[in-house]
C-alpha positions in Angstrom: -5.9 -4.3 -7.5 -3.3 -6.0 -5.8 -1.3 -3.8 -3.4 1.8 -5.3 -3.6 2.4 -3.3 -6.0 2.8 -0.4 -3.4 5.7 -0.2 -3.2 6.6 0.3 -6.7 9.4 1.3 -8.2 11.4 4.7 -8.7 12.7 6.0 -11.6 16.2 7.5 -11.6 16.7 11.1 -12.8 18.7 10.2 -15.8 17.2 8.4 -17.4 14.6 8.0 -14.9 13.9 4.0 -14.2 10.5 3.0 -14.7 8.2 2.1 -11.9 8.4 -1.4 -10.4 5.5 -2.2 -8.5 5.5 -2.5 -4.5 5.0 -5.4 -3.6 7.1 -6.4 -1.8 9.1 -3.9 0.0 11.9 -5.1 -2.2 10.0 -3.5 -4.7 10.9 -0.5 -3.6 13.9 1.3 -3.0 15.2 3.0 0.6 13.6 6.1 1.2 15.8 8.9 0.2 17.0 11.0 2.1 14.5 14.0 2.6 14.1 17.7 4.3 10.4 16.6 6.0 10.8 16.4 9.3 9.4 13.2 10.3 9.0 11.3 13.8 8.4 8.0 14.5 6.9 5.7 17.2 6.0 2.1 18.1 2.4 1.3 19.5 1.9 -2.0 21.4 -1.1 -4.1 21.8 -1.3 -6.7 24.3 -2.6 -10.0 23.7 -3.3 -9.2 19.8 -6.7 -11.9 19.1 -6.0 -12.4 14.7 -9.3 -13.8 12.6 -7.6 -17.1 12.6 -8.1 -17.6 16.7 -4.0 -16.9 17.0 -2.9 -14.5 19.2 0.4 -12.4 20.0 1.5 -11.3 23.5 2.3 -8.0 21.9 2.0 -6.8 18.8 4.2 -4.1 17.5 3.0 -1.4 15.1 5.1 1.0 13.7 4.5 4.7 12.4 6.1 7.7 10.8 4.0 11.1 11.2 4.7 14.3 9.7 2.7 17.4 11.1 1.2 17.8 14.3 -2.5 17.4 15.7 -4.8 20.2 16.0 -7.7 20.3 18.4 -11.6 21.4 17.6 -13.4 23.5 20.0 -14.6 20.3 21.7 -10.8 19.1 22.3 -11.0 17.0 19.4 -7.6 16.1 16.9 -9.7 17.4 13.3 -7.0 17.1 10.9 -5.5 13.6 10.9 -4.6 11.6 7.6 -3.8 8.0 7.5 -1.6 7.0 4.4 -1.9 3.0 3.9 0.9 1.4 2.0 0.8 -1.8 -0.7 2.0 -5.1 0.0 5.6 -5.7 1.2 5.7 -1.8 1.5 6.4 0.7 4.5 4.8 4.1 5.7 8.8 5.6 4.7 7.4 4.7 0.8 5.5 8.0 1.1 8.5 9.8 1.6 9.9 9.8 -1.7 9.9 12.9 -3.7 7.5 11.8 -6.3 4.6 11.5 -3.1 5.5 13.7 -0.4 7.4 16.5 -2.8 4.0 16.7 -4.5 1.9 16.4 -1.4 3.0 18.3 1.7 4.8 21.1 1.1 3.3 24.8 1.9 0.1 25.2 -0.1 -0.1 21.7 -1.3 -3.3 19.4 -0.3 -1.7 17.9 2.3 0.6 20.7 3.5 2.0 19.5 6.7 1.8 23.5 8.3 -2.1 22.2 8.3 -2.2 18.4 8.5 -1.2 15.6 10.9 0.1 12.9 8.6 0.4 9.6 9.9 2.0 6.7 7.9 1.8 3.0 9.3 3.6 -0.4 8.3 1.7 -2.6 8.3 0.9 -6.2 10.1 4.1 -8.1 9.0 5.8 -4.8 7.4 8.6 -2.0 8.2 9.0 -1.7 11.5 6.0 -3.5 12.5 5.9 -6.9 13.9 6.5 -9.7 11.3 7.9 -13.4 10.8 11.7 -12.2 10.7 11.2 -11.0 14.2 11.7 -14.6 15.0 8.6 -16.7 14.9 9.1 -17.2 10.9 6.0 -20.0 9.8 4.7 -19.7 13.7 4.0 -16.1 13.2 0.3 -16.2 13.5 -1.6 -16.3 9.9 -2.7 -12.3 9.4 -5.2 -10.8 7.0 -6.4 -8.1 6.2 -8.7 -8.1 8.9 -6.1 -8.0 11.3 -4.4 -5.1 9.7 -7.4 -2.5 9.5 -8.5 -3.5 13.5 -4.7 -2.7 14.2 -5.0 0.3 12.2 -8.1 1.5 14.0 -6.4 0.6 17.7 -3.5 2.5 16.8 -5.4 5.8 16.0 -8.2 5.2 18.4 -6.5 4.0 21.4 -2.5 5.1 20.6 -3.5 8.5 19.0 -6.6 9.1 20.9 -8.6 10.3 17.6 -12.4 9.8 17.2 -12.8 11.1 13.5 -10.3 11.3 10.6 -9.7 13.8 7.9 -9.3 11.4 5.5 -8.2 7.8 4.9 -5.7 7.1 2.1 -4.3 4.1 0.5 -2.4 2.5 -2.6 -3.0 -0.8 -3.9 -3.1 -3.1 -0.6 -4.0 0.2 0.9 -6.4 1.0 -1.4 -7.9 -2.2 -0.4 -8.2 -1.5 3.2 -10.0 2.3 2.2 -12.7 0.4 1.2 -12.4 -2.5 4.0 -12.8 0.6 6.5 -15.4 2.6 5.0 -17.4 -0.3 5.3 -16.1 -1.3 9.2 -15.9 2.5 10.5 -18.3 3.9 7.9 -18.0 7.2 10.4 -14.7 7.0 11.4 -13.2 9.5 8.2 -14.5 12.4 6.5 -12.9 11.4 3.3 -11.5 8.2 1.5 -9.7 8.3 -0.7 -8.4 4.5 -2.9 -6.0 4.2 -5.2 -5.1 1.0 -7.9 -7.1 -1.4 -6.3 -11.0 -3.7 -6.9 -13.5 -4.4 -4.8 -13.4 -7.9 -5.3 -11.9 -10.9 -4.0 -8.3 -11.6 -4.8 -9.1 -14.2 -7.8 -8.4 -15.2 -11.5 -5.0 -14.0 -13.1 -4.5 -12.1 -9.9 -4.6 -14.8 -7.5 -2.7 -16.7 -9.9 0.7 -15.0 -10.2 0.4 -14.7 -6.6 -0.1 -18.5 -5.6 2.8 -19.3 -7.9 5.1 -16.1 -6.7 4.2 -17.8 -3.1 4.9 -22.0 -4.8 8.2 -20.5 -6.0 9.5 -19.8 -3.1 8.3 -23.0 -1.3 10.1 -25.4 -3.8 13.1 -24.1 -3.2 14.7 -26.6 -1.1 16.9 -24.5 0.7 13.5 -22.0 2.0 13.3 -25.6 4.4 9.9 -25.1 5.9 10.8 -21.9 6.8 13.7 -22.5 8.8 16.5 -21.4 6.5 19.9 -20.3 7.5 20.5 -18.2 4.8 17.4 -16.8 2.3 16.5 -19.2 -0.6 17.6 -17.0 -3.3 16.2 -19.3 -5.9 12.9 -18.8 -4.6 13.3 -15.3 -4.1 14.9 -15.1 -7.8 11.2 -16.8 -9.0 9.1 -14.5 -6.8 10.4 -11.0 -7.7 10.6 -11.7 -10.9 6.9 -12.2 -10.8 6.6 -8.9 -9.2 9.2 -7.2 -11.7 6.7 -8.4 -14.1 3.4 -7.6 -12.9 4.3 -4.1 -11.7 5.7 -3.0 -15.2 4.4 -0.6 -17.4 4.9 -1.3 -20.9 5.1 2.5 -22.6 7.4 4.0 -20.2 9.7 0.8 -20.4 9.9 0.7 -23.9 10.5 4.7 -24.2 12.9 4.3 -21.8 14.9 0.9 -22.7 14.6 1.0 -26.5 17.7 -0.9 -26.8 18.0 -4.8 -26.3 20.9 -4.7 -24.0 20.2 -1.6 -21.6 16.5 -3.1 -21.7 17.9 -6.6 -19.8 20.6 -5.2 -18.0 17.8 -3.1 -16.0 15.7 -6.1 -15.3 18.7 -8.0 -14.2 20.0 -5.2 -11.9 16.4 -4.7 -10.5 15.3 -7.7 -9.6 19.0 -8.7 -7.9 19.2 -5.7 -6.1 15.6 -6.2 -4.8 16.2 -9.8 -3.9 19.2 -8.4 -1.5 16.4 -6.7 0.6 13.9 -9.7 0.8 12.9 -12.2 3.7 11.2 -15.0 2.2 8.7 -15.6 5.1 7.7 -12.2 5.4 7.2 -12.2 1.4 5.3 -15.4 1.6 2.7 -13.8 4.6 2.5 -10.5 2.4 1.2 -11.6 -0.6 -1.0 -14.8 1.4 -2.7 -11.7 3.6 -5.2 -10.7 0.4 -6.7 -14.5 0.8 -9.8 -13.6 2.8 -10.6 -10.1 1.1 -13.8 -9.9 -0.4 -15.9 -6.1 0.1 -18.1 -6.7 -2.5 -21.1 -7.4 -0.6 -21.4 -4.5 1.7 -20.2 -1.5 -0.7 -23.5 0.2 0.2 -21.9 0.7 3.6 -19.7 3.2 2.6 -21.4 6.1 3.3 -18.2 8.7 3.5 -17.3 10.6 0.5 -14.9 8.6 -1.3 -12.8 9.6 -4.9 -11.3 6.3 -6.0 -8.4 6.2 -8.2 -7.2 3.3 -11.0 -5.0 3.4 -14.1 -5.1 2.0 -17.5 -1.7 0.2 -17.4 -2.0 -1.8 -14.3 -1.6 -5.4 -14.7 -2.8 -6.3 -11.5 -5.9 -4.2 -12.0 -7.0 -4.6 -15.5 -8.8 -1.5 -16.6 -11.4 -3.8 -18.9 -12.9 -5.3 -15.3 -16.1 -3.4 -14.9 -16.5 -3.5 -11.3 -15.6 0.0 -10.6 -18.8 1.3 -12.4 -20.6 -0.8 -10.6 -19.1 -0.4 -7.6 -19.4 3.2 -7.1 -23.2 2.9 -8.1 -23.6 1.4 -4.9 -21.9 3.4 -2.8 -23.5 6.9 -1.4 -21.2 9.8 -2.6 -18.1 7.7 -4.6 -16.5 8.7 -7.8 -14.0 6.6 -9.8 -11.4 8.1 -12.7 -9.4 5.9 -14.9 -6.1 7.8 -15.5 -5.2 6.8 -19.3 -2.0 5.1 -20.4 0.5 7.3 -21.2 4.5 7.0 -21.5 5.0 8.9 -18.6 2.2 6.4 -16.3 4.2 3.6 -14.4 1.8 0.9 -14.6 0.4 -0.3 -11.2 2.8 2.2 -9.2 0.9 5.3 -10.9 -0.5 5.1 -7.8 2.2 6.5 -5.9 3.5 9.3 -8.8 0.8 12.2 -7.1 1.4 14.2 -10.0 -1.2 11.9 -11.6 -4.2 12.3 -9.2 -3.5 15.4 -6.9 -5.9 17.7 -8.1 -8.6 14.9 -7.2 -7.0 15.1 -3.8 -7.0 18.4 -3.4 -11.0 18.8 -4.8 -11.8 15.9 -2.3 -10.4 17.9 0.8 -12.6 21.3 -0.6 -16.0 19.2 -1.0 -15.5 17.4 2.6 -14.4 20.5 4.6 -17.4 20.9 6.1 -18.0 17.5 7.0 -17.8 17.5 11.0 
């Protein structure tokens, strides 16, 4: 449920390395280097008001697109799709060749000839404005809040678009899907959630997070904030928790059988993601889930919604029964449970589209004629 686990990680070709959740963009490795022609831009909004009363003189958000808009009769863009990324992730995640080699090419459900793609970072992510832009601990206190009304400025009043194709998300993306179908319940054909609950942030959940966030704190050298140089003992603490919590145990075990190789990749993962870490912006990432709670207004989401989990997410246990009784509240929602295989990666299924594309691509047929 949690989207840190966005940004999970990739497994190499030989042998492939299992998935590591996203949480933190850490989590995740660079984008590769890729054929898809993609553009980027900043959108600024002036005098930014947060949910805490804390404001920003400009806040930055930054986007990758893929595509271009079309227009409707009525001079309308029609085909836009927002891609929302997991905690301590980027919109770039989506540009790795288990997502977008799956996803936009010709003939695929979101071929790029037809769609507009658009991928924010966001609040406190990528490109986007964040502590390590210089405020550190005075950066104003974001949630999620903040992030889907940024969202929405940047499409409505950056883009210019009244009415998206669909919405998409994993894991802290997944989260805002359902945050927007109930805030803009018009504002997308489609939804379309993936590894994520529609409850508050609690239990085990909350747990790892508090401590991933503790760990980092009682490092002496993290100072308040004001470090010189990151606490690495903190940031050792904290991805480990992450390491651990975006696993998935089958494919691990098929794929480190032997004692040695098995701790030699944990080792190697977690150092190399500490290299890309700030701790302030990890500390704000995983403290942005504190005030999420859609539970009480799922009858709201009246757009046609497909919502996607998987039975080897630790942060999203597949016992929990609130997607059954979550989607019997909601107008036209379905929910699958992909099974547990050694091939699944665990909360970063999420991102391997081979798993879920055909529920893509039959959400995009049932909604065409939504106007």
């Amino acid at each position: 449920m949690l989207p840190l686990l966005a940004l999970l990680a990739l497994q190499a070709a030989t042998p492939p390395a299992p998935a590591v959740p996203p949480l933190a963009a850490s989590s995740v490795p660079a984008a590769p280097e890729t054929r898809w022609p993609v553009r980027e831009a900043d959108f600024t909004i002036g005098d930014f008001r947060f949910a805490s009363g804390e404001t920003l003189p400009a806040l930055r958000i930054h986007y990758t697109m893929l595509g271009q808009p079309h227009r409707n009769a009525r001079g309308e863009i029609d085909n836009a799709v927002m891609v929302l990324h997991g905690t301590g992730g980027s919109g770039k995640q989506f540009l790795a060749p288990q997502f977008a080699d799956e996803l936009y090419g010709p003939g695929q459900p979101l071929d790029i000839r037809r769609y507009w793609i658009i991928l924010p970072d966001g609040i406190g992510h990528g490109g986007s404005s964040k502590p390590s832009d210089g405020l550190r601990m005075r950066f104003p206190r974001y949630d999620y809040a903040d992030m889907v009304e940024a969202q929405y400025r940047l499409l409505r009043e950056g883009l210019g678009i009244r009415r998206m194709r669909l919405i998409m998300g994993t894991s802290m993306g997944c989260m805002h899907g359902l945050m927007w179908g109930e805030t803009h319940p018009d504002f997308a054909r489609a939804l379309m959630p993936l590894a994520c609950e529609p409850v508050p942030i609690a239990g085990l959940n909350r747990m790892w997070r508090q401590l991933l966030i503790d760990g980092i704190k009682a490092d002496p050298a993290w100072a308040g904030g004001n470090y010189r140089e990151q606490p690495l003992q903190g940031l050792r603490t904290a991805q480990t928790a992450l390491f651990i919590a975006g696993a998935a145990p089958l494919n691990l075990q098929k794929l480190y059988p032997d004692r040695d190789a098995a701790a030699a990749f944990a080792q190697e993962r977690v150092s190399t993601a500490i290299a890309r870490l700030d701790a302030n912006d990890l500390i704000y990432q995983v403290d942005a889930s504190r005030t999420y709670d859609p539970s009480a207004n799922l009858g709201a989401i009246t757009a046609p919604l497909v919502w996607i989990n998987s039975a080897d997410d630790f942060i999203n246990p597949r016992h929990l029964d609130y997607p059954a009784r979550a989607v019997r509240q909601m107008k036209n929602a379905r929910f699958r449970l992909i099974p547990e295989t050694a091939e699944t990666h665990g909360h970063g299924t999420h991102t391997w589209a081979v798993n879920w594309k055909a529920d893509l691509a039959d959400l995009l047929v049932r909604t065409e004629a939504t106007r």
